[in-house]
N, CA, C and O atoms as a GROMACS GRO file, in nm:
protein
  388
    1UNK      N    1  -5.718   8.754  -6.298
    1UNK     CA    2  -5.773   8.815  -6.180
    1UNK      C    3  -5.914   8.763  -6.155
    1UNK      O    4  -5.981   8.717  -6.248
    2UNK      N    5  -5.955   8.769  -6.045
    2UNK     CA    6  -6.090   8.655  -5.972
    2UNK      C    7  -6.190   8.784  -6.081
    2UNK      O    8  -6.244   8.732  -6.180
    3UNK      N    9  -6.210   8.918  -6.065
    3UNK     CA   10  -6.311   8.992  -6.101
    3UNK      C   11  -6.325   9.015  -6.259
    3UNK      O   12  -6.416   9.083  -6.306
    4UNK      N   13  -6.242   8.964  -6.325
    4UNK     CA   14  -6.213   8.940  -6.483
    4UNK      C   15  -6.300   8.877  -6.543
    4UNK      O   16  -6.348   8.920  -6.648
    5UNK      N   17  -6.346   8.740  -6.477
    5UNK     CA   18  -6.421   8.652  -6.552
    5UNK      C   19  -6.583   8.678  -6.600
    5UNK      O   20  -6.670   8.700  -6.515
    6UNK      N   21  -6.616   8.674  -6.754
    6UNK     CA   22  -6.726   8.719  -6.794
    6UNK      C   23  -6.833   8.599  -6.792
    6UNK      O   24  -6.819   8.488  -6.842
    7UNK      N   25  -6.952   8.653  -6.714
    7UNK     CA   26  -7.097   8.545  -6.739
    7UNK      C   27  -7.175   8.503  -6.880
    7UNK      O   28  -7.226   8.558  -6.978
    8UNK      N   29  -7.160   8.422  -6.848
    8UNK     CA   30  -7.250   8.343  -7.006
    8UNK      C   31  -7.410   8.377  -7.001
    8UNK      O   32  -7.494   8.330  -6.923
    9UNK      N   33  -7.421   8.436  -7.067
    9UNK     CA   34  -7.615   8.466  -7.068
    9UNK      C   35  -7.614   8.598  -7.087
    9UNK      O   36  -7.506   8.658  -7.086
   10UNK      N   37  -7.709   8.651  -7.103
   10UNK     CA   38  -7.797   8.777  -7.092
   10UNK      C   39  -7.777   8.886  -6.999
   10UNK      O   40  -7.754   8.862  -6.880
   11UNK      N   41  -7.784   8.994  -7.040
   11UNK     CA   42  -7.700   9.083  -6.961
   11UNK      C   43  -7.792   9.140  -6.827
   11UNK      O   44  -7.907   9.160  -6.867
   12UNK      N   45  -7.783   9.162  -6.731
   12UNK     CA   46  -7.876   9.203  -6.621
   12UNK      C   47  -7.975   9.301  -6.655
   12UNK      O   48  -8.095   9.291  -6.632
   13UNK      N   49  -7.911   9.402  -6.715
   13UNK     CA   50  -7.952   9.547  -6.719
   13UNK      C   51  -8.006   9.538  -6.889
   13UNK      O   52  -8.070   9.629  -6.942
   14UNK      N   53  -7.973   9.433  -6.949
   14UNK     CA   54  -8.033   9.439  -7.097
   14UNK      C   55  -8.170   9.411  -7.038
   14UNK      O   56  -8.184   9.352  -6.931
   15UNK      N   57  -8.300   9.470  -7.137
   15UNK     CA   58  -8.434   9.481  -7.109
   15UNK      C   59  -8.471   9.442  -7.270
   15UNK      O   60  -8.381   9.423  -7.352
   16UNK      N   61  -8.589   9.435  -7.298
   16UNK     CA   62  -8.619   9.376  -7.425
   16UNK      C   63  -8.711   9.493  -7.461
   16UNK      O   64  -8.738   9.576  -7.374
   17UNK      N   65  -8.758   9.504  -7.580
   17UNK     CA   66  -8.794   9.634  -7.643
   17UNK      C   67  -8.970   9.653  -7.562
   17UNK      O   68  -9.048   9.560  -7.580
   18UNK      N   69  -9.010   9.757  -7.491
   18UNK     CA   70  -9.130   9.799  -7.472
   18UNK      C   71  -9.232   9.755  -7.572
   18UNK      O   72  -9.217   9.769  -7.693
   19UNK      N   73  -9.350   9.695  -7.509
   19UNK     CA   74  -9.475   9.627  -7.566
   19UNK      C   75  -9.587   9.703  -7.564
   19UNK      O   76  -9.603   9.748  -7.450
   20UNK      N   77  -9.692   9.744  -7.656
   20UNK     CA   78  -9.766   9.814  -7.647
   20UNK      C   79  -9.874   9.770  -7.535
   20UNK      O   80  -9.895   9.648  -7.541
   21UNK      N   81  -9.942   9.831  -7.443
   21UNK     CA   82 -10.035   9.797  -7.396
   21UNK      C   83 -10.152   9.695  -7.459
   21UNK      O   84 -10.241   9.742  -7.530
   22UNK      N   85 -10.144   9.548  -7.427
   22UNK     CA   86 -10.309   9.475  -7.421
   22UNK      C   87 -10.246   9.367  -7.555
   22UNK      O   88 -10.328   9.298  -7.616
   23UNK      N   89 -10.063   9.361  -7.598
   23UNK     CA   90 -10.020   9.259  -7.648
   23UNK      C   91  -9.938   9.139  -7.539
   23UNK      O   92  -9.905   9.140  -7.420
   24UNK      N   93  -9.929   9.050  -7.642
   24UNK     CA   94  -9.789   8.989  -7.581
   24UNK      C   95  -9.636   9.038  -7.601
   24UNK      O   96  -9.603   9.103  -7.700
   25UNK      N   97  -9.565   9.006  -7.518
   25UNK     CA   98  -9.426   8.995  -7.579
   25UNK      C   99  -9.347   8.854  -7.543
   25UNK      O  100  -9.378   8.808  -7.434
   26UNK      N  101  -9.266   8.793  -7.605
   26UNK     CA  102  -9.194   8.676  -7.631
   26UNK      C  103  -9.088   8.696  -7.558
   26UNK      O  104  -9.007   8.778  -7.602
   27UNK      N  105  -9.064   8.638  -7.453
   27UNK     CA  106  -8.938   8.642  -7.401
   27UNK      C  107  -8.858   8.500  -7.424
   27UNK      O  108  -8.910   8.390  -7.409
   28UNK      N  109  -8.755   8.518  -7.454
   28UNK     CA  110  -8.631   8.375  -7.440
   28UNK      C  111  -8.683   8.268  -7.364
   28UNK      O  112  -8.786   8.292  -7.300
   29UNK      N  113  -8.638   8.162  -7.356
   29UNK     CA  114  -8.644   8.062  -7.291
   29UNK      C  115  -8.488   8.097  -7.167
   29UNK      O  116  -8.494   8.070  -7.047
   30UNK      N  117  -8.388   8.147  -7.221
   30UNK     CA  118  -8.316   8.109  -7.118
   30UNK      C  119  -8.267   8.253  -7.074
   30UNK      O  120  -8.164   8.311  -7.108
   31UNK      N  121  -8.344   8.286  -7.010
   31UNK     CA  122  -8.402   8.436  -6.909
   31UNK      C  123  -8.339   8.467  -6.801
   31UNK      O  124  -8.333   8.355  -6.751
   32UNK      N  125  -8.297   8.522  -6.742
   32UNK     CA  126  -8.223   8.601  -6.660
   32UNK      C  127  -8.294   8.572  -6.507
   32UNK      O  128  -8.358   8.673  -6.479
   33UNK      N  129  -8.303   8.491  -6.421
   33UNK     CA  130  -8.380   8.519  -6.305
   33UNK      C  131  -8.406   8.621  -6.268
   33UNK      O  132  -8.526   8.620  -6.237
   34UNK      N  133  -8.340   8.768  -6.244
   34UNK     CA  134  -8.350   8.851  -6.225
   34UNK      C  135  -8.445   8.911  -6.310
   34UNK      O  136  -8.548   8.966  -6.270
   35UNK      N  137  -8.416   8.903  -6.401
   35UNK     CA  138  -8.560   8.962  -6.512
   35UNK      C  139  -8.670   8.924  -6.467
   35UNK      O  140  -8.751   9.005  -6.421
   36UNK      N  141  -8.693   8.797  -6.472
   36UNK     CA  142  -8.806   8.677  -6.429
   36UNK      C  143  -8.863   8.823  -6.270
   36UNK      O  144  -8.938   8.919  -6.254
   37UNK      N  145  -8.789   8.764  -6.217
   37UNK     CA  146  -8.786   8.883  -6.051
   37UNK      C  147  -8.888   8.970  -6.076
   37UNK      O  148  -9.007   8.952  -6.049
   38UNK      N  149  -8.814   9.108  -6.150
   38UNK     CA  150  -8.854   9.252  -6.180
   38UNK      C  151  -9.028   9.197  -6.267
   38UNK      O  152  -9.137   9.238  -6.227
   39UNK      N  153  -9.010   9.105  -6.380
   39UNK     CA  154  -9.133   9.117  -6.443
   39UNK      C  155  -9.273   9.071  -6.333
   39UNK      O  156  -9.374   9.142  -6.330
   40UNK      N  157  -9.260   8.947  -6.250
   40UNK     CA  158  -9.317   8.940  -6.154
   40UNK      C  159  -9.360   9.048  -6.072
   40UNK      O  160  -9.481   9.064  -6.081
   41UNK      N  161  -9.309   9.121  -6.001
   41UNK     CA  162  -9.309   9.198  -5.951
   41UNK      C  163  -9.363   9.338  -5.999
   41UNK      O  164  -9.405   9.424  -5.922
   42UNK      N  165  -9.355   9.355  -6.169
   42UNK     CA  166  -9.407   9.479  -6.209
   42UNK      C  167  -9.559   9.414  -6.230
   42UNK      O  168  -9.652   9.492  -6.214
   43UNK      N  169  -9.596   9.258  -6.271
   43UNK     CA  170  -9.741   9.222  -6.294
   43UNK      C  171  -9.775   9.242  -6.150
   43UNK      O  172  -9.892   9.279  -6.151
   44UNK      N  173  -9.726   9.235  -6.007
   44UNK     CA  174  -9.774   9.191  -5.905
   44UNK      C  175  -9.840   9.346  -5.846
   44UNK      O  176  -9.942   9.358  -5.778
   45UNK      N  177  -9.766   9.438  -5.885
   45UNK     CA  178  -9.795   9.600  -5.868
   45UNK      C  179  -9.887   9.637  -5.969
   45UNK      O  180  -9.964   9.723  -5.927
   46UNK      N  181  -9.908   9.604  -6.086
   46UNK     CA  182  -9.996   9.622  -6.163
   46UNK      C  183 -10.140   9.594  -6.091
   46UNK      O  184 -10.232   9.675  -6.073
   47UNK      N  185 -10.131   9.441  -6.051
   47UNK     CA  186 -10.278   9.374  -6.020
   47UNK      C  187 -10.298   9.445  -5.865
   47UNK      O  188 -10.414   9.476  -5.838
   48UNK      N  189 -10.211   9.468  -5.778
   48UNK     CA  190 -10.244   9.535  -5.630
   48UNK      C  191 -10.295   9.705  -5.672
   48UNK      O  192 -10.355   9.767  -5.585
   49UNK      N  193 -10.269   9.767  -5.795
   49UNK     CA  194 -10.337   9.871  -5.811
   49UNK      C  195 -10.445   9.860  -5.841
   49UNK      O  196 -10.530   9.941  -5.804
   50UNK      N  197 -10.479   9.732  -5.936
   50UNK     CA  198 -10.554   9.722  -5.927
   50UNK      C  199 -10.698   9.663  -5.850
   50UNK      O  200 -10.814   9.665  -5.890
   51UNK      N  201 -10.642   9.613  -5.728
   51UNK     CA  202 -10.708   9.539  -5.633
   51UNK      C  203 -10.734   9.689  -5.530
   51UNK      O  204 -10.839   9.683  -5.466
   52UNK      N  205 -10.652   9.820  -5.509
   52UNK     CA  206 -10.654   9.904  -5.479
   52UNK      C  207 -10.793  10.011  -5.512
   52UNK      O  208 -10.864  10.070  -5.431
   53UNK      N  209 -10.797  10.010  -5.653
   53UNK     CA  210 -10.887  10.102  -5.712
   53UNK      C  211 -11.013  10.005  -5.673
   53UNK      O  212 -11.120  10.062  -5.653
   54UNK      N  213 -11.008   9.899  -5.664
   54UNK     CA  214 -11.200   9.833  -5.668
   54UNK      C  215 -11.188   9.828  -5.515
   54UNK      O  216 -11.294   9.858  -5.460
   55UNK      N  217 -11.086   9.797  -5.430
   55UNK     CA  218 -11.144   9.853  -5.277
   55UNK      C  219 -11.175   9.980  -5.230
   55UNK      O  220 -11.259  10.003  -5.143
   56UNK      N  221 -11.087  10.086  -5.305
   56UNK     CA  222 -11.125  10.218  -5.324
   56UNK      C  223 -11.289  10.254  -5.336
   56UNK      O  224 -11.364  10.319  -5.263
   57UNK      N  225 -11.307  10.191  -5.450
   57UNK     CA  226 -11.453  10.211  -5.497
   57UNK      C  227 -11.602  10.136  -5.435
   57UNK      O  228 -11.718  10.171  -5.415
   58UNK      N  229 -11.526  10.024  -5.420
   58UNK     CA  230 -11.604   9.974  -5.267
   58UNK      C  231 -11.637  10.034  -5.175
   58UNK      O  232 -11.758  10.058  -5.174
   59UNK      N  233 -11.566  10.083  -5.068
   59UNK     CA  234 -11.574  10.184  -4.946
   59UNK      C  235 -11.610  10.321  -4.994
   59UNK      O  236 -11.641  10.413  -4.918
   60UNK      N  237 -11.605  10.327  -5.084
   60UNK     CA  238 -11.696  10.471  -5.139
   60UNK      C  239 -11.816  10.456  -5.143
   60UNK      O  240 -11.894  10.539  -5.096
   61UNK      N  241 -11.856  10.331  -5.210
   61UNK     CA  242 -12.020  10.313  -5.238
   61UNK      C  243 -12.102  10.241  -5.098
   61UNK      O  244 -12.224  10.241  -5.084
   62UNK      N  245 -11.984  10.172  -4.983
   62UNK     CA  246 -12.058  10.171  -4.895
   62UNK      C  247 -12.070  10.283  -4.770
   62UNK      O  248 -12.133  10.273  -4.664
   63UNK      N  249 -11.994  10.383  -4.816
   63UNK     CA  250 -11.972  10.517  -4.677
   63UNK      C  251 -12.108  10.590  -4.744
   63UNK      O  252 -12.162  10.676  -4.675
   64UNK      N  253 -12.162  10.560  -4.871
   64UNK     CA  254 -12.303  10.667  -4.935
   64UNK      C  255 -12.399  10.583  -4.849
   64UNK      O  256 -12.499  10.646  -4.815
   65UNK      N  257 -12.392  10.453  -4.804
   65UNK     CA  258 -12.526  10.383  -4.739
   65UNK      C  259 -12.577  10.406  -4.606
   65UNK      O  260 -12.496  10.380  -4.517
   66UNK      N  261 -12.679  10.444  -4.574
   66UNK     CA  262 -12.723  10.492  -4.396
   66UNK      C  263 -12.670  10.398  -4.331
   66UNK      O  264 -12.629  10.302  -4.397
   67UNK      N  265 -12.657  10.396  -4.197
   67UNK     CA  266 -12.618  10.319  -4.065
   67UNK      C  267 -12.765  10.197  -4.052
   67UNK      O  268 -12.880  10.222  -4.089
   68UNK      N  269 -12.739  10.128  -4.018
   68UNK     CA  270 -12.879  10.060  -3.934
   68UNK      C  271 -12.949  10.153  -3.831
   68UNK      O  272 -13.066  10.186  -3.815
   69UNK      N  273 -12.877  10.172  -3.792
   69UNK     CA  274 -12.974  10.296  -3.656
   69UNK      C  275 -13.040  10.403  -3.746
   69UNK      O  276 -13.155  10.440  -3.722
   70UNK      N  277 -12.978  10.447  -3.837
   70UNK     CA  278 -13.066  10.548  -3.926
   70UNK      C  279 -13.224  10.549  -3.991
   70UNK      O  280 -13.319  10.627  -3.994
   71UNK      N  281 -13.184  10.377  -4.052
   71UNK     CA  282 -13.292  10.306  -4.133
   71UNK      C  283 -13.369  10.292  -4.022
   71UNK      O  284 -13.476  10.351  -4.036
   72UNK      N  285 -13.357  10.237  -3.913
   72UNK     CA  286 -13.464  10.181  -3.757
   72UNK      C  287 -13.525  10.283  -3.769
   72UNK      O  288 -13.643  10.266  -3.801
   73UNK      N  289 -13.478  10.437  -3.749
   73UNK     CA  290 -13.492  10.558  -3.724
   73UNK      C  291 -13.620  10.620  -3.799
   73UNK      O  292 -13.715  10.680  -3.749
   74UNK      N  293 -13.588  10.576  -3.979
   74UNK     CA  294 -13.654  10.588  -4.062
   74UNK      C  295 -13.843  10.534  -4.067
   74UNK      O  296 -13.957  10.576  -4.082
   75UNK      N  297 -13.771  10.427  -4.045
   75UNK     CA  298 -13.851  10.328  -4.022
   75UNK      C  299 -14.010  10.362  -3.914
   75UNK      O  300 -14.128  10.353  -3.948
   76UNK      N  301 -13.961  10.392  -3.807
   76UNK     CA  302 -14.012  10.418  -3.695
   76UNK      C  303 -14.099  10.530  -3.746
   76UNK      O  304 -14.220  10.515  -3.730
   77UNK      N  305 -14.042  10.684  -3.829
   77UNK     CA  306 -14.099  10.749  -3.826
   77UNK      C  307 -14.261  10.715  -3.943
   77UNK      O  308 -14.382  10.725  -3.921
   78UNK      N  309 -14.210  10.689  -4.021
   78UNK     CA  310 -14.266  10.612  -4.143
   78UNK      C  311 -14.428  10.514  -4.047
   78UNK      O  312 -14.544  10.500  -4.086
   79UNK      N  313 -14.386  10.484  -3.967
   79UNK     CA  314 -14.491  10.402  -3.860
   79UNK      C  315 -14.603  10.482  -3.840
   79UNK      O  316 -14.718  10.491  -3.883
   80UNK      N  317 -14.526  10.542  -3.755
   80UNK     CA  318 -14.639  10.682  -3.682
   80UNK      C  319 -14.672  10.776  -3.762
   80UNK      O  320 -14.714  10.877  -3.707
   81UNK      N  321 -14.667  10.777  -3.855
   81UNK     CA  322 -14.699  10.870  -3.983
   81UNK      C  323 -14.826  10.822  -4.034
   81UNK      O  324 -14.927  10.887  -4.062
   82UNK      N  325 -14.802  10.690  -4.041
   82UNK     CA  326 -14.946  10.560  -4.141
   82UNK      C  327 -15.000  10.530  -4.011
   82UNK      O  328 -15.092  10.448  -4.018
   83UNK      N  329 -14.968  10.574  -3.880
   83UNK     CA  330 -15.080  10.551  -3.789
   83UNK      C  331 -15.153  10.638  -3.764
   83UNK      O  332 -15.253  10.608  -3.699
   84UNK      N  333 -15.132  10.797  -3.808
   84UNK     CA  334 -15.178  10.897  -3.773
   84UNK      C  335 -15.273  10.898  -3.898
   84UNK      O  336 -15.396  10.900  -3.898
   85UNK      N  337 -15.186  10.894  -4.004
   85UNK     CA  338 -15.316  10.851  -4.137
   85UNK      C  339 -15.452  10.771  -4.116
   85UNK      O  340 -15.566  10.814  -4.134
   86UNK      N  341 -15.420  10.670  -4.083
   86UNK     CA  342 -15.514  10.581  -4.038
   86UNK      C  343 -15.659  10.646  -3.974
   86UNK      O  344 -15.774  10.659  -4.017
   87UNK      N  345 -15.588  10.682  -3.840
   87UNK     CA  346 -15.689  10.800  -3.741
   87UNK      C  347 -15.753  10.880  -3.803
   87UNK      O  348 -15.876  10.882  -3.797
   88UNK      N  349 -15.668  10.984  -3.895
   88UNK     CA  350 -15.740  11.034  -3.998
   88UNK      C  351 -15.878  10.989  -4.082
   88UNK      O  352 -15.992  11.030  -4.059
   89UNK      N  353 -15.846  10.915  -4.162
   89UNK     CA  354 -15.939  10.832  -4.267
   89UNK      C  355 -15.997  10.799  -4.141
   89UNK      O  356 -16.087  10.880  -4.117
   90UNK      N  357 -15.980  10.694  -4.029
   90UNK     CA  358 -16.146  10.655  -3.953
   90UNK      C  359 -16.213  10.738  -3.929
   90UNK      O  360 -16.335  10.724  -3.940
   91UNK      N  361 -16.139  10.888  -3.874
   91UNK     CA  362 -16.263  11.004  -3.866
   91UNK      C  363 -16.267  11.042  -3.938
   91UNK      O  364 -16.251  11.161  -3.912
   92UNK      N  365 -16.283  11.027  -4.061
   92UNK     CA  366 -16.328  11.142  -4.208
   92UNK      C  367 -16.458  11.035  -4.243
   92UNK      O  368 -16.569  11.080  -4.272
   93UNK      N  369 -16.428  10.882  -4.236
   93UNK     CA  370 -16.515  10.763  -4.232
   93UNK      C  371 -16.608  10.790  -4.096
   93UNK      O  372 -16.693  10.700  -4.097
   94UNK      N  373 -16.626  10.861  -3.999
   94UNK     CA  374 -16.705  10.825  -3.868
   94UNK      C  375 -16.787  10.984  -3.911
   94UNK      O  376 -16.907  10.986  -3.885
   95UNK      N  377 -16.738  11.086  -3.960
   95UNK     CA  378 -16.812  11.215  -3.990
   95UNK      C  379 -16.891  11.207  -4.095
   95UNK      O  380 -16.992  11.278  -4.092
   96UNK      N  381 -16.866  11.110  -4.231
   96UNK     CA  382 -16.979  11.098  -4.325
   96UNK      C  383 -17.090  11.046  -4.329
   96UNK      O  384 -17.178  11.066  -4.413
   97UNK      N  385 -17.093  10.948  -4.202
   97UNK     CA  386 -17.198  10.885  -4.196
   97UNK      C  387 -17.306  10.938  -4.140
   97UNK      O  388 -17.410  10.873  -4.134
   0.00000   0.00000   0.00000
């Protein structure tokens, strides 16, 4: 019967024994494409989480930074503050004399 006939190799659904985190593991030389597939694909989700968490943390540390219009804002007041100082000290300087 056509659906009888058995494949030579490695079984689809066979998996190789769990690796502790931060080793290697040894896989065969003559590997299952499909395996090949899934392992790709679990490094490729690994590294997009992790490309996830540092854009995460990015846009966090730049939503804490003022606007430009804020800093101008800042800025400006900071001006007229050391100009009013100024006025100050010349008349405290124009009354001692």
């Amino acid at each position: 019967m056509p659906g009888d006939e058995k494949r030579s190799g490695p079984s689809a659904t066979k998996r190789p024994p769990l690796v502790p985190p931060g080793t290697v593991a040894i896989l065969p030389d003559q590997g299952d494409p499909r395996r090949i597939g899934e392992l790709l694909s679990c490094w490729l989700t690994i590294r997009m989480d992790e490309v996830d968490a540092l854009v995460d943390e990015a846009e966090s540390k730049v939503a804490v930074l003022p606007d430009q219009r804020h800093l101008w804002l800042l800025l400006g007041e900071t001006l007229v503050r050391l100009h009013c100082l100024e006025l100050e000290v010349a008349d405290l300087k124009r009354g001692r004399r």
